[in-house]
KETOR-618628 format. One record per residue (C-alpha): residue in three letters; x, y, z. Coordinates in pm, whole numbers, plus 50000, padded with zeros to 5 digits. Example, Ala and Ser with C-alpha at 12.3 -4.5 7.8 and 13.67 -1.06 7.14 Angstrom:
% KETOR-618628
<rec res="ALA" u="51230" v="49550" w="50780"/>
<rec res="SER" u="51367" v="49894" w="50714"/>
END
This chain:
% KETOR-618628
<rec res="UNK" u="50032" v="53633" w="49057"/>
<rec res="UNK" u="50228" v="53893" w="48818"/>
<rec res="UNK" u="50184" v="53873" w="48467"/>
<rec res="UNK" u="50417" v="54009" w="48223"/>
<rec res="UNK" u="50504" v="53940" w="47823"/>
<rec res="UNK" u="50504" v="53546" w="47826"/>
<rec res="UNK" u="50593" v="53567" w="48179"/>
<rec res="UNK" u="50384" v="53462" w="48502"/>
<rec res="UNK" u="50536" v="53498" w="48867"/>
<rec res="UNK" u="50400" v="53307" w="49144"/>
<rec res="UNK" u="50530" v="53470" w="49454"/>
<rec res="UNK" u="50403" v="53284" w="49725"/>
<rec res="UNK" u="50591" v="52953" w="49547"/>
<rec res="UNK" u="50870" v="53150" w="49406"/>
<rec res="UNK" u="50763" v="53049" w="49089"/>
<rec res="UNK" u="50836" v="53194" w="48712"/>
<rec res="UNK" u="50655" v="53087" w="48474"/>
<rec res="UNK" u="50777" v="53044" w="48097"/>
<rec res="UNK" u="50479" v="52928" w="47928"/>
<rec res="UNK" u="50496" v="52539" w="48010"/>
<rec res="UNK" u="50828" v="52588" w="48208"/>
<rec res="UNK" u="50861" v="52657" w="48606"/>
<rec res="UNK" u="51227" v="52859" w="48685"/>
<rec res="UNK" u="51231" v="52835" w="49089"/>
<rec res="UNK" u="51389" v="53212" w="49195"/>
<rec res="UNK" u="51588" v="53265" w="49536"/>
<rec res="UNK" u="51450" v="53434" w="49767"/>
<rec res="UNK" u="51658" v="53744" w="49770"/>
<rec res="UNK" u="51593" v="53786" w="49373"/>
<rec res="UNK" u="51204" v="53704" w="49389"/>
<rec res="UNK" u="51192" v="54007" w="49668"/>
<rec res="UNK" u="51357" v="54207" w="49379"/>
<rec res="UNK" u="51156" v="54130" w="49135"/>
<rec res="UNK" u="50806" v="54167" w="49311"/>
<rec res="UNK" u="50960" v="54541" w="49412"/>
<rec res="UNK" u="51022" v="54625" w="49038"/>
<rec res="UNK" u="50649" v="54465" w="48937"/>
<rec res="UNK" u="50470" v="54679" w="49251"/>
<rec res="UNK" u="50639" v="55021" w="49128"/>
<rec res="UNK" u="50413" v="54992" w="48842"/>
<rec res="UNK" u="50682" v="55123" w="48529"/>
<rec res="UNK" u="50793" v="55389" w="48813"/>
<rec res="UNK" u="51155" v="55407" w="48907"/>
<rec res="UNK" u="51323" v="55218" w="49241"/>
<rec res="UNK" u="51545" v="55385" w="49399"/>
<rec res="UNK" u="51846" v="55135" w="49548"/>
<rec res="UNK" u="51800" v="55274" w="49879"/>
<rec res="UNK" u="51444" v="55105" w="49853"/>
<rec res="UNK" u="51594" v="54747" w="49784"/>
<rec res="UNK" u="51812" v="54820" w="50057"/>
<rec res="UNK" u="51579" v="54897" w="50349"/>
<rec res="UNK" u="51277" v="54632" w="50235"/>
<rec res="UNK" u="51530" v="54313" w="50119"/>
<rec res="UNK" u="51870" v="54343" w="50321"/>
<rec res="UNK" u="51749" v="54514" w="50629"/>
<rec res="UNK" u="52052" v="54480" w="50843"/>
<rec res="UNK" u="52233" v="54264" w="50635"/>
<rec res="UNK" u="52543" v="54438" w="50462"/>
<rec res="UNK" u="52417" v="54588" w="50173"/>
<rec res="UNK" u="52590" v="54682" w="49879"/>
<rec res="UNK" u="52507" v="54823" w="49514"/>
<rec res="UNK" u="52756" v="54551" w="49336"/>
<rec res="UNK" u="52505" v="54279" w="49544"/>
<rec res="UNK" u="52232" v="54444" w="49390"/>
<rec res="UNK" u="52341" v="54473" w="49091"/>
<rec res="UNK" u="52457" v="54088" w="49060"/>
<rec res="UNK" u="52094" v="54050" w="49121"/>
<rec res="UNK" u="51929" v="54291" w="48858"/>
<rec res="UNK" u="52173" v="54052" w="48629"/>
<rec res="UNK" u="52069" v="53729" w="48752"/>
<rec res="UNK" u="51688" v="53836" w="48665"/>
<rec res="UNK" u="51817" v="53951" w="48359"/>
<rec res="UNK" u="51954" v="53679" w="48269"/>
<rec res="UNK" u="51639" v="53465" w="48392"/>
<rec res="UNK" u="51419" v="53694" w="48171"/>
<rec res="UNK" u="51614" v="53704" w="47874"/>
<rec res="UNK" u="51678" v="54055" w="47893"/>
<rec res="UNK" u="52043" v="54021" w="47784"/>
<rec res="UNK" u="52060" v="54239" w="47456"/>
<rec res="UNK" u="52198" v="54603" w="47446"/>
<rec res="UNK" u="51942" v="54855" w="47587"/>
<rec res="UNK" u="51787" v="54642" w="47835"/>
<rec res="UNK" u="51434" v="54615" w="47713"/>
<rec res="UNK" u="51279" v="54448" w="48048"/>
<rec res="UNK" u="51489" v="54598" w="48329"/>
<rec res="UNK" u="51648" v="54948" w="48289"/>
<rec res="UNK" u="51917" v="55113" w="48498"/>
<rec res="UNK" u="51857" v="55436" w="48551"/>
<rec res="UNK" u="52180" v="55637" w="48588"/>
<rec res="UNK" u="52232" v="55781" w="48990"/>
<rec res="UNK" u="51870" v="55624" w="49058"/>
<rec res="UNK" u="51769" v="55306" w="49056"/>
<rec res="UNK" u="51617" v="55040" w="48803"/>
<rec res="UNK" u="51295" v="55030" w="48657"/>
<rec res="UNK" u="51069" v="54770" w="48499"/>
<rec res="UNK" u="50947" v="54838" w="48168"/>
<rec res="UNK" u="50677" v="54580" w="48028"/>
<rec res="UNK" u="50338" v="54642" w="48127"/>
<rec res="UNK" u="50236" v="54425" w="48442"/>
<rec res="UNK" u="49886" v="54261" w="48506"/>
<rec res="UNK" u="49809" v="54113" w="48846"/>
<rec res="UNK" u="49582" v="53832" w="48877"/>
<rec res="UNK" u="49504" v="53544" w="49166"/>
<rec res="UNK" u="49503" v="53247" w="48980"/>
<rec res="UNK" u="49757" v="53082" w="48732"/>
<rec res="UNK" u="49713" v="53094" w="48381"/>
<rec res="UNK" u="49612" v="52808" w="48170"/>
<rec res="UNK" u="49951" v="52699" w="48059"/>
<rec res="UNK" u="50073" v="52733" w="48378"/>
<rec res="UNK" u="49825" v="52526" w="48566"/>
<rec res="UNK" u="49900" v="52262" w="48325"/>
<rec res="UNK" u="50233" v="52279" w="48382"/>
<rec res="UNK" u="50181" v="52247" w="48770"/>
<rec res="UNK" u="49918" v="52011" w="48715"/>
<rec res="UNK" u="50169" v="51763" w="48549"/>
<rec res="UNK" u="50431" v="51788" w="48822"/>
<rec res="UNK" u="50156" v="51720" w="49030"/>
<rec res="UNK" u="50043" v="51397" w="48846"/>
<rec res="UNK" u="50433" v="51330" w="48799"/>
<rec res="UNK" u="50491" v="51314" w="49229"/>
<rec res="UNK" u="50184" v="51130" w="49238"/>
<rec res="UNK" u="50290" v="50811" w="49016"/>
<rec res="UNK" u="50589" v="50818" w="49141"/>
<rec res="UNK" u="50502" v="50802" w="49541"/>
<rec res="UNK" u="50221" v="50574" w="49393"/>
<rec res="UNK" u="50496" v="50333" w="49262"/>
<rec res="UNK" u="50741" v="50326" w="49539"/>
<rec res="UNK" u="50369" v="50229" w="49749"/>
<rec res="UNK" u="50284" v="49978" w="49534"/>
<rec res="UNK" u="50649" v="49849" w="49540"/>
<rec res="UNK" u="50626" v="49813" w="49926"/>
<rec res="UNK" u="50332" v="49628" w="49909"/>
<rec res="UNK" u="50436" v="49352" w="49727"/>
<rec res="UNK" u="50725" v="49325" w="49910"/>
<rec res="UNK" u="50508" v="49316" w="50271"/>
<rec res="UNK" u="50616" v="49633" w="50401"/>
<rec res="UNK" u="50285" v="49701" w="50436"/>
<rec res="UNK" u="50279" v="49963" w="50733"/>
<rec res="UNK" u="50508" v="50176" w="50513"/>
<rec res="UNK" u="50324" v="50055" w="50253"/>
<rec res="UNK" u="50029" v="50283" w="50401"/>
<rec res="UNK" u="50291" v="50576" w="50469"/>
<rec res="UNK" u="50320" v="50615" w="50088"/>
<rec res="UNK" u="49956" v="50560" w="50007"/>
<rec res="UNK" u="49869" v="50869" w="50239"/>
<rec res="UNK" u="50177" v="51066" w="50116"/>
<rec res="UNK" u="49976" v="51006" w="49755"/>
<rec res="UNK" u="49656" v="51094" w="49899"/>
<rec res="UNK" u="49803" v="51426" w="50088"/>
<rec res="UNK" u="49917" v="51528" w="49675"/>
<rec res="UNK" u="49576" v="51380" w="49552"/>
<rec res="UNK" u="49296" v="51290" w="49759"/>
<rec res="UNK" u="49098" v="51163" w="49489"/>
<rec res="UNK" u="49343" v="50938" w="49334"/>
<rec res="UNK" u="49103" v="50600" w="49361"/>
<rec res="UNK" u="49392" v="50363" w="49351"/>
<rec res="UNK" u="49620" v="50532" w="49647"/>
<rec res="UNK" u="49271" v="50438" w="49876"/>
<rec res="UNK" u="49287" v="50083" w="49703"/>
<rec res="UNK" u="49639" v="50033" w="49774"/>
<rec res="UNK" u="49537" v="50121" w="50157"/>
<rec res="UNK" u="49240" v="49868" w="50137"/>
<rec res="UNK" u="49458" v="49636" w="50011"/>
<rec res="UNK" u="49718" v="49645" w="50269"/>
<rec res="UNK" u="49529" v="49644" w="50589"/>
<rec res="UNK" u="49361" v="49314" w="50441"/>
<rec res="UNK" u="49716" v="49145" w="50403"/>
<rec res="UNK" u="49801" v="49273" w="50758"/>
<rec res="UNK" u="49511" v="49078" w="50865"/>
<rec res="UNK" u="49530" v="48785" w="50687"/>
<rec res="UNK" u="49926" v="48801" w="50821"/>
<rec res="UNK" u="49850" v="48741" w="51146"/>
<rec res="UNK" u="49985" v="49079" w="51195"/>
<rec res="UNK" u="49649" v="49284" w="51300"/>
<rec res="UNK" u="49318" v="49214" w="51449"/>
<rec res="UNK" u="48997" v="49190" w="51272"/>
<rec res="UNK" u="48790" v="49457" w="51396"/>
<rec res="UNK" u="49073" v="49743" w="51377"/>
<rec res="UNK" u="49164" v="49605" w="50969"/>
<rec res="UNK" u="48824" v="49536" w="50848"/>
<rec res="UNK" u="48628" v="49865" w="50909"/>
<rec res="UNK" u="48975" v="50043" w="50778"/>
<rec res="UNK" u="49032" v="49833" w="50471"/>
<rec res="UNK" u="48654" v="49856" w="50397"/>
<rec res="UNK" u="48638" v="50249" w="50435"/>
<rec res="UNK" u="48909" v="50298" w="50216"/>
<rec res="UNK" u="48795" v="50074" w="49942"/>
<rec res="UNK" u="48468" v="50217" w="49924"/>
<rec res="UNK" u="48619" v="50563" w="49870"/>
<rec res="UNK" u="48797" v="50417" w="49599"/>
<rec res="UNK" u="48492" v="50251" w="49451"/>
<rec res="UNK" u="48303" v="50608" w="49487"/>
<rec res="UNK" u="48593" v="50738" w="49318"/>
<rec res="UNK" u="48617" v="50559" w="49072"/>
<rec res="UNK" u="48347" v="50264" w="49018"/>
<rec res="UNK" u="48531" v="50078" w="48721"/>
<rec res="UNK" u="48749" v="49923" w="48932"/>
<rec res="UNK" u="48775" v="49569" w="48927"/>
<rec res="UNK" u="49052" v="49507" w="49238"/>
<rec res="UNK" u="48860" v="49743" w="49424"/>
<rec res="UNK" u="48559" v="49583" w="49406"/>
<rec res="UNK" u="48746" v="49212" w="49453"/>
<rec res="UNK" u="48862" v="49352" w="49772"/>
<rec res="UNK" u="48529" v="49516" w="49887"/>
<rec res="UNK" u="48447" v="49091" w="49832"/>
<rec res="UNK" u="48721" v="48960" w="50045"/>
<rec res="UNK" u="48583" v="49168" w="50320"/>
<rec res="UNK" u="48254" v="49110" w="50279"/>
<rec res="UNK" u="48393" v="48726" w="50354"/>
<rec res="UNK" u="48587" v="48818" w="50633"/>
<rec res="UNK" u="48246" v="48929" w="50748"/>
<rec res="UNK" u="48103" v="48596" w="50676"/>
<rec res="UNK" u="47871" v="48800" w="50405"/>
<rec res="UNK" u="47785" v="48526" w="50155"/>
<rec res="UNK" u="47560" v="48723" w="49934"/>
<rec res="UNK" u="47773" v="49028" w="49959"/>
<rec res="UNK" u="48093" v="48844" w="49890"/>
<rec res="UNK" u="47949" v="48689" w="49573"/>
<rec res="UNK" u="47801" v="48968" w="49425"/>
<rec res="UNK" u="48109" v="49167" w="49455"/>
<rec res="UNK" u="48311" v="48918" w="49305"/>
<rec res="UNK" u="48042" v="48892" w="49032"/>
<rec res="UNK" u="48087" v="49245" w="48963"/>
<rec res="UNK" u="48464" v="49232" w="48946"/>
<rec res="UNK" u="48431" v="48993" w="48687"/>
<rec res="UNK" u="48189" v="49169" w="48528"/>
<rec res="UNK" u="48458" v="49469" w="48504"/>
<rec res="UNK" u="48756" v="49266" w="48395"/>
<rec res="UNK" u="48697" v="48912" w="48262"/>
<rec res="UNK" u="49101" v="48907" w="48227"/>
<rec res="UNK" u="49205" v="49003" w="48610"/>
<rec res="UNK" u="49419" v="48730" w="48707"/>
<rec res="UNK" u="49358" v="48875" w="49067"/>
<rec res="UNK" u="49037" v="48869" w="49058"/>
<rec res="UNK" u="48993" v="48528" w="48990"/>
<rec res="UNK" u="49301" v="48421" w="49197"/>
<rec res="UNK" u="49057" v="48558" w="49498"/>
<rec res="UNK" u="48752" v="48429" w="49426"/>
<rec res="UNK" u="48906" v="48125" w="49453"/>
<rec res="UNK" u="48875" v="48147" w="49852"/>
<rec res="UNK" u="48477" v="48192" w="49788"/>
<rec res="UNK" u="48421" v="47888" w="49623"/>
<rec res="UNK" u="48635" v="47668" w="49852"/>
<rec res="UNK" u="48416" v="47807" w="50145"/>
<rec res="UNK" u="48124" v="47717" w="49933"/>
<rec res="UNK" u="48268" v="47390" w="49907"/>
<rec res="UNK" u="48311" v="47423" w="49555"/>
<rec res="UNK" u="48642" v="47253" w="49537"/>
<rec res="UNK" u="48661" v="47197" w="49172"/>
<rec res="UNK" u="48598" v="47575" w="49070"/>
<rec res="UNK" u="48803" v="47690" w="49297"/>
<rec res="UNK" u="49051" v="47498" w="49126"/>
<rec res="UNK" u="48887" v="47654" w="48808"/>
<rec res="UNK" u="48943" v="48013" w="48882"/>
<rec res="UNK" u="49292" v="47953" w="48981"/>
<rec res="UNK" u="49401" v="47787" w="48660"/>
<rec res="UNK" u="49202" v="48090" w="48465"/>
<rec res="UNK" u="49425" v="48316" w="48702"/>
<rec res="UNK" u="49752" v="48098" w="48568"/>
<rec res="UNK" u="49635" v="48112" w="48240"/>
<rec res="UNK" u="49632" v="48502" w="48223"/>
<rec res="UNK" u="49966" v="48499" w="48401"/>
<rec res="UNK" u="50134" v="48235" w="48422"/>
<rec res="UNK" u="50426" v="48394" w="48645"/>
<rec res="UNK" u="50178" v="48456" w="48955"/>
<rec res="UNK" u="50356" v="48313" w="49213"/>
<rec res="UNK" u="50037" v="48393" w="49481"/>
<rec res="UNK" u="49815" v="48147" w="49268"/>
<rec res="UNK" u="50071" v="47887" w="49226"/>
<rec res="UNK" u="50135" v="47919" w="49562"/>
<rec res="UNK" u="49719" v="47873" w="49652"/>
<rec res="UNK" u="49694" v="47588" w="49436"/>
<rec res="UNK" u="49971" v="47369" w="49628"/>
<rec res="UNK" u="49780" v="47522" w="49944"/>
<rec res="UNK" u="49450" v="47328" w="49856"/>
<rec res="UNK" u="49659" v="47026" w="49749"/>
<rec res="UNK" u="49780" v="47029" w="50090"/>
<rec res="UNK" u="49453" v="47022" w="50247"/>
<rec res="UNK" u="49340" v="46748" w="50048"/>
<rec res="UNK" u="49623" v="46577" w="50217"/>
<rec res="UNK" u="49874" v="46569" w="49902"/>
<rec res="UNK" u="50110" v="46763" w="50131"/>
<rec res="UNK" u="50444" v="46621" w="49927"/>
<rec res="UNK" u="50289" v="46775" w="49626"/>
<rec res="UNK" u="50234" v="47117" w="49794"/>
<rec res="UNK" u="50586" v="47102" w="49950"/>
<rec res="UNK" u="50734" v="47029" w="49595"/>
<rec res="UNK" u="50548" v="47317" w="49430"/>
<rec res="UNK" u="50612" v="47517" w="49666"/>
<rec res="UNK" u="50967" v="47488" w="49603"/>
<rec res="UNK" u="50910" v="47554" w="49229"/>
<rec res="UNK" u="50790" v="47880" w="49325"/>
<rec res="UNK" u="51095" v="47935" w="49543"/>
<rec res="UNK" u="51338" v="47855" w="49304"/>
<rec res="UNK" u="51179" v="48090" w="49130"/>
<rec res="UNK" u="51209" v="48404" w="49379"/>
<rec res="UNK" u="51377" v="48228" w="49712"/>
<rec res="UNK" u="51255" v="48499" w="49897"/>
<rec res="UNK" u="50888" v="48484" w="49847"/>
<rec res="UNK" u="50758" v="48468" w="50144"/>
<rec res="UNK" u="50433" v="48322" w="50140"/>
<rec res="UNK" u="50571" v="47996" w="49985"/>
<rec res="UNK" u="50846" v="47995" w="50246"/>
<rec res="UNK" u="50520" v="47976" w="50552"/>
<rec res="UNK" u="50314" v="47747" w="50348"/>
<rec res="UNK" u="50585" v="47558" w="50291"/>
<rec res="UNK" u="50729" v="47547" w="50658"/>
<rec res="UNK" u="50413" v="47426" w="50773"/>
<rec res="UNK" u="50363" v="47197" w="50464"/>
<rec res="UNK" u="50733" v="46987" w="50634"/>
<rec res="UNK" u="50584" v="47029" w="50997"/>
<rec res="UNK" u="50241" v="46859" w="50853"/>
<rec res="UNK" u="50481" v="46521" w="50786"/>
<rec res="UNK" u="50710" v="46584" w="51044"/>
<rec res="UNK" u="51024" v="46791" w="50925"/>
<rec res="UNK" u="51057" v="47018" w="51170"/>
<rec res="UNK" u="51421" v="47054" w="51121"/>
<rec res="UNK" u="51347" v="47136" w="50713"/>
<rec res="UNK" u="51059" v="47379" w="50904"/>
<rec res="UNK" u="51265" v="47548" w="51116"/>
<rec res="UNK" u="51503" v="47641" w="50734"/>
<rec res="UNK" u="51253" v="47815" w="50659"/>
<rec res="UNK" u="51128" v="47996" w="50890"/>
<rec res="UNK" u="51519" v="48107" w="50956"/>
<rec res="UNK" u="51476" v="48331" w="50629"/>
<rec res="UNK" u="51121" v="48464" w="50717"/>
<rec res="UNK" u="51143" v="48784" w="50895"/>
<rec res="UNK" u="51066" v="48815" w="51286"/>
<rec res="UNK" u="50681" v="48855" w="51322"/>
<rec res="UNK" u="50448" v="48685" w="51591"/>
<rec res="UNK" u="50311" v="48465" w="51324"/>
<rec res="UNK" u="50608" v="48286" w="51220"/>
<rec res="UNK" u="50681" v="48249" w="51583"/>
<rec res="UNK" u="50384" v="48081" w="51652"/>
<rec res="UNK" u="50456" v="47858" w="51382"/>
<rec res="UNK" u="50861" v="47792" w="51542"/>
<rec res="UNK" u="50645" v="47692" w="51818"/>
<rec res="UNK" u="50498" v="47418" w="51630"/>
<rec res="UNK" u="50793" v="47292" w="51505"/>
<rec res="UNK" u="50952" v="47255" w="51828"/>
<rec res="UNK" u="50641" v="47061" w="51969"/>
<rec res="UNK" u="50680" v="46882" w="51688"/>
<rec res="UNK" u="51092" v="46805" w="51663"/>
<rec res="UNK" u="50995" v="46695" w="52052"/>
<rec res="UNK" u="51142" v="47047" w="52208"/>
<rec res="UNK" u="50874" v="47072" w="52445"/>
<rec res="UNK" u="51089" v="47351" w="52664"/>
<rec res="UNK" u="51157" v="47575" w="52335"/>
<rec res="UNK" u="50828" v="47555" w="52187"/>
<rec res="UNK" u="50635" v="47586" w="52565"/>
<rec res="UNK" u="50835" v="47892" w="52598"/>
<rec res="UNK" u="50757" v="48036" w="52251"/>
<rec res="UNK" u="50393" v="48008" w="52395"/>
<rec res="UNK" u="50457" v="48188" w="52704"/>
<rec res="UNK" u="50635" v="48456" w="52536"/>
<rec res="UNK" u="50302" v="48554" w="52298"/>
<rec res="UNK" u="50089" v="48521" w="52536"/>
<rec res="UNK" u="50253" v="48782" w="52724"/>
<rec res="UNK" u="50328" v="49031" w="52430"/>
<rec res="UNK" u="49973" v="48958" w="52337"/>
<rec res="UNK" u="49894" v="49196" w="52566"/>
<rec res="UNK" u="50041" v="49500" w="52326"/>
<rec res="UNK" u="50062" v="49334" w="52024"/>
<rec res="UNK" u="49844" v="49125" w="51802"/>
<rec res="UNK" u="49865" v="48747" w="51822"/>
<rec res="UNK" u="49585" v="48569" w="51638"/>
<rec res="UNK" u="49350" v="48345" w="51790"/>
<rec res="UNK" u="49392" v="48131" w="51523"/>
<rec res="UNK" u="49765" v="48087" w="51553"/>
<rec res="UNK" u="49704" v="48027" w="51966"/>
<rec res="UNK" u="49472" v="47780" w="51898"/>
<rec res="UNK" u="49758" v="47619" w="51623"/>
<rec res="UNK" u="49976" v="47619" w="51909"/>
<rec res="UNK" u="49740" v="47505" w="52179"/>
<rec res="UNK" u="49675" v="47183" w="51940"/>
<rec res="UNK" u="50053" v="47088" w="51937"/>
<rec res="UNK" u="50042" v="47130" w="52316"/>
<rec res="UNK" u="49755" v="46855" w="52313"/>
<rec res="UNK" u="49515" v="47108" w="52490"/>
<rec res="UNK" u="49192" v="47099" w="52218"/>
<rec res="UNK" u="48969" v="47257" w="52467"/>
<rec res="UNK" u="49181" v="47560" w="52462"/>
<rec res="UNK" u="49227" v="47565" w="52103"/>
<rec res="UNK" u="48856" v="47545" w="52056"/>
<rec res="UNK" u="48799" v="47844" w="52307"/>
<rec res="UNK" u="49078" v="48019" w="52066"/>
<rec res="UNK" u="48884" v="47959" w="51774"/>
<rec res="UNK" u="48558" v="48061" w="51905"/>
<rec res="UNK" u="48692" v="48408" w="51957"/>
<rec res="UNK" u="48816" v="48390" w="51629"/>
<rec res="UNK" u="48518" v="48391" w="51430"/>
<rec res="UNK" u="48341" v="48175" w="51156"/>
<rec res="UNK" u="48612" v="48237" w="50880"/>
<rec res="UNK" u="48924" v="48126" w="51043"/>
<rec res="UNK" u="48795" v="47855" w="51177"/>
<rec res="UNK" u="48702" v="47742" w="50839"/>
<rec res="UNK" u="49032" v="47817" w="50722"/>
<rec res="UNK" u="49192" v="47652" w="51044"/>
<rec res="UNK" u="49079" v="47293" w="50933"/>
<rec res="UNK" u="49292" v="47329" w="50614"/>
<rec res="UNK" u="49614" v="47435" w="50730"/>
<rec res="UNK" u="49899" v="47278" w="50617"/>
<rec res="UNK" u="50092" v="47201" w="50926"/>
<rec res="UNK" u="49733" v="47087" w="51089"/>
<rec res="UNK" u="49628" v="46788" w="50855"/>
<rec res="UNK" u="49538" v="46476" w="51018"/>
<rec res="UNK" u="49641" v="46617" w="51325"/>
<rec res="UNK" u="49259" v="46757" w="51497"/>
<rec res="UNK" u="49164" v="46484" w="51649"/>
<rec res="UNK" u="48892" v="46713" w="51836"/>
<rec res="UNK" u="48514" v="46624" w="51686"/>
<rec res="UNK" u="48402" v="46985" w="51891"/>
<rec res="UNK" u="48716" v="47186" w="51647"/>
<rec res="UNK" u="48604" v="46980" w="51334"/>
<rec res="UNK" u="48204" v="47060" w="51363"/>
<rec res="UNK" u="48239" v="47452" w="51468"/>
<rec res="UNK" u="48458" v="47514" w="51131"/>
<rec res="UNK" u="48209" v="47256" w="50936"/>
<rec res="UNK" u="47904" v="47416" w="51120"/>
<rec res="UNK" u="48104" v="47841" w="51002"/>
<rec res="UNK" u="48067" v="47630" w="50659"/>
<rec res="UNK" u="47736" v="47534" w="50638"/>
<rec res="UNK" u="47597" v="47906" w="50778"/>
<rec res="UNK" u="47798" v="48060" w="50525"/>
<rec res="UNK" u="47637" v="47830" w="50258"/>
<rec res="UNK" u="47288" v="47859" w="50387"/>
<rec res="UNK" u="47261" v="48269" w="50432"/>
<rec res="UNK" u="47397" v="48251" w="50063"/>
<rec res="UNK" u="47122" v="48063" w="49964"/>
<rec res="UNK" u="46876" v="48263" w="50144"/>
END
């Protein structure tokens, strides 16, 4: 770092600094610039600027002289009698201000680079945030570590991460024990980071009840209430934990609370048709799910519930609408399978199987959506075996799937999700 007057050159970033204000310097005129600084008030001769900057490139005084201009200019050294650069006559140029070296930025100019800083971090932070909702949540990630590689303590960037490995698991689109230790590591950097945080501790919750952690689960939810009473979010989640606790009517609670602090979140409208469904009111959930769609047609978590809201009474042909606007993923072609089965295309949907069970192989195909499928191909025991690999949540959540009501007709399916209930409800108590 060079200081001089009111200015401060950074010449590693090519910097010059103008109290708050950065001016970014070619190459060629930092290199003459740092020459002038180093002489120290002495005078350069041209030949100088010639051997260290040009080297073999042609080389001529008029070029050097357009440059001793150009940092004129940038300097505001443009008055008679050039009082920052000087020519001296048949020599060379010399720099006139005293110069003070140093090897960190000044105040003003660490704010300045400080707020260009925060500036690249919102706005990555944004365009993150911006995936996310719309499910692009592998690039989703990509912008959440481009934020982290600016700022690795900004506590919402690991959030954002947390946040999105969760959806990819509750997607269908990655396997529990690769998203659960990810999303869990990087929310409890951002809760170390920043403890106040009400999603963040929400989220640590839903994982805690991916983990079947009743205690855990409700604490953290307690706490995220605790930290904002007003987080429609919050209470749009915690909605899950009391349906697993079989507490139907404050789940019901929490999502109205959730509506009442916005009224526009289409995820909670969305969850309340889902547990009307399940309670069998499945022309109810199909028509509010269409409320939501008229409201954004592409949203696509009413377009699956919905899909396997018409397959639940039969529709497979309104199904199979639907799921021609949802983009290709190996959940929503487990559920085309369904609809098949169901529309009596025994060939399509059979070969739908076939097909995930072979990329299931190299790519992630729930258990819980095999064992959806294996019901529609009227094989419980497989299901069952499908669901005991899956583990005590989703087979919980497997008895209230749309598309599923009134349709297991296996006692062995029906008591291993009501027995995942019960130990859930029990190791709370304890």
């Amino acid at each position: 770092m060079y200081e001089f007057g009111p200015f401060v050159l950074d010449e590693r970033r090519r910097l010059l600094y103008a109290g708050a204000t950065a001016k970014p310097l070619s190459e060629k005129l930092c290199q003459v610039l740092v020459i002038l600084l180093e002489a120290d008030g002495a005078v350069v001769p041209k030949d100088t600027f010639a051997d260290r900057i040009w080297q073999g490139d042609s080389f001529s005084e008029a070029n050097l002289a357009q440059h001793v201009f150009l940092l004129r200019k940038a300097l505001g050294d443009s008055r008679v009698g050039r009082t920052v650069i000087q020519s001296v006559p048949g020599k060379g140029y010399r720099f006139l201000p005293p110069v003070k070296q140093s090897s960190t930025l000044p105040a003003r100019a660490v704010a300045m680079r400080d707020r260009k800083k925060q500036f690249s971090v919102m706005g990555t932070y944004r365009t993150a945030w911006a995936l996310l909702e719309r499910r692009k949540l592998i690039d989703a990630i990509a912008q959440f570590e481009r934020v982290l590689a600016i700022d690795d303590r900004f506590a919402p960037a690991w959030t954002g991460i947390s946040l999105a490995h969760y959806r990819l698991l509750r997607n269908g689109a990655s396997p529990r024990a690769q998203a659960v230790p990810l999303a869990k590591a990087a929310v409890e950097e951002g809760l170390r980071l920043d403890p106040s945080s009400s999603t963040a501790s929400c989220l640590l919750a839903l994982l805690s009840l991916e983990q079947w952690n009743g205690p855990a689960a409700t604490l953290a939810f307690d706490r995220a209430v605790s930290l904002n009473p007003g987080s429609a979010f919050v209470f749009h989640h915690r909605s899950m934990l009391n349906e697993v606790l079989g507490n139907t009517q404050l789940a019901y609670d929490d999502l109205e609370r959730a509506l009442e602090v916005n009224p526009e979140k289409l995820g909670a409208q969305c969850r309340v048709a889902q547990m009307d469904a399940c309670s069998g009111d499945l022309g109810g959930a199909i028509a509010c799910f269409s409320s939501v769609l008229a409201v954004d047609p592409n949203f696509e978590v009413a377009l699956e519930a919905r899909a396997e809201a018409y397959i639940g009474i039969g529709r497979a042909d309104l199904a199979m609408e639907d799921l021609k606007r949802l983009p290709p993923s190996n959940a929503n072609l487990a559920r085309l399978a369904c609809a098949n089965l169901v529309a009596g295309n025994n060939g399509a949907g059979q070969a739908i199987v076939d097909h995930l069970k072979t990329v299931s192989n190299r790519e992630h195909v729930s258990d819980h959506d095999f064992a959806t499928m294996y019901l529609f191909l009227n094989e419980p025991e497989a299901a069952l075996a499908s669901l005991q690999r899956a583990g005590d949540l989703d087979a919980f959540l497997f008895l209230s799937r749309p598309m599923l009501y009134d349709r297991i007709g296996s006692p062995a399916i029906l008591q291993l999700g009501r027995d995942a209930a019960r130990r859930f409800r029990i190791e709370k108590q304890l």
